[in-house]
N, C-alpha and C positions, 0 to 999 in steps of 0.2 A: 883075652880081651881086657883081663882086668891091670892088664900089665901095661897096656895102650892107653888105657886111661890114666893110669900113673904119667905117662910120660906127658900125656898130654896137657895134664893140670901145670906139672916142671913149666914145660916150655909157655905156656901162658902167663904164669907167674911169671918169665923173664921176660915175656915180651910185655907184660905191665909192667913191670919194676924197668926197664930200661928205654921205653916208650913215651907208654901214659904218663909215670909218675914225674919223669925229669919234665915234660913238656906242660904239666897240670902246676909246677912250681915254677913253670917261666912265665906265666900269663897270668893276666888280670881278671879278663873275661870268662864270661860262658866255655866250657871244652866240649867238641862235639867228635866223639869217639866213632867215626864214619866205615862201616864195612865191617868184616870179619866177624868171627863163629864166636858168640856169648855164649862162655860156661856160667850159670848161674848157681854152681857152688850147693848145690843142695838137690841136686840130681835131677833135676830138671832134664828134657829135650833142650840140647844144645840149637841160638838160634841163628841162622846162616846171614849173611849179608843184612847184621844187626848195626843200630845205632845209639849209640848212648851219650846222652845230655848231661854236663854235669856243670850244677853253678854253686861254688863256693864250694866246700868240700864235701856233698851229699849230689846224689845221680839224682836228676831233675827229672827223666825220662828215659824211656826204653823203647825201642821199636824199632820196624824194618826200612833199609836202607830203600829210597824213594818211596816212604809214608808217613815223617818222622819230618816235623818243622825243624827249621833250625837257627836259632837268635842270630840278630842280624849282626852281631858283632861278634860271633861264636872264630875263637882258634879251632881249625877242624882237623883231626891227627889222622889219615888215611890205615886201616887195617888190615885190608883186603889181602888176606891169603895167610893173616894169626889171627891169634885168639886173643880174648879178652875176659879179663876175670876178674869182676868188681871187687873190690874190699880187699885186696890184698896191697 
């Protein structure tokens, strides 16, 4: 199991670095990180159909997909079915 967790941080870390990050440096606005499974990096419960807010280069918000407002001028990056792993 610990070996699934390895792999799984890997692939989150790519699906941020070649997701998140290129589309967080192509826009102006608010980013609204929409769907997909939030590792929050410090061993937390992983959380399902998560959404994250981010304005300017700090996460504005965290919460679950249809409970979680979202700016009305937000770029919103679909996730659904990767992961997502702040700060990397």
């Amino acid at each position: 199991m610990h070996r699934l967790g390895q792999i799984l941080f890997c692939l989150g870390t790519v699906v941020w670095i070649l997701g998140g990050s290129a589309a967080h440096a192509q826009q102006a606005g608010p980013l609204v990180i929409d769907g997909g499974t939030l590792i929050d990096g410090n061993g937390g419960t992983p959380i399902a159909d998560a959404v994250v807010v981010i304005q300017g280069n700090k996460i504005a918000t965290v919460g679950r997909k249809g409970q979680t407002n979202y700016p009305a001028n937000a770029q919103v990056i679909g996730a659904d079915g990767k992961f997502i792993v702040p700060g990397l």
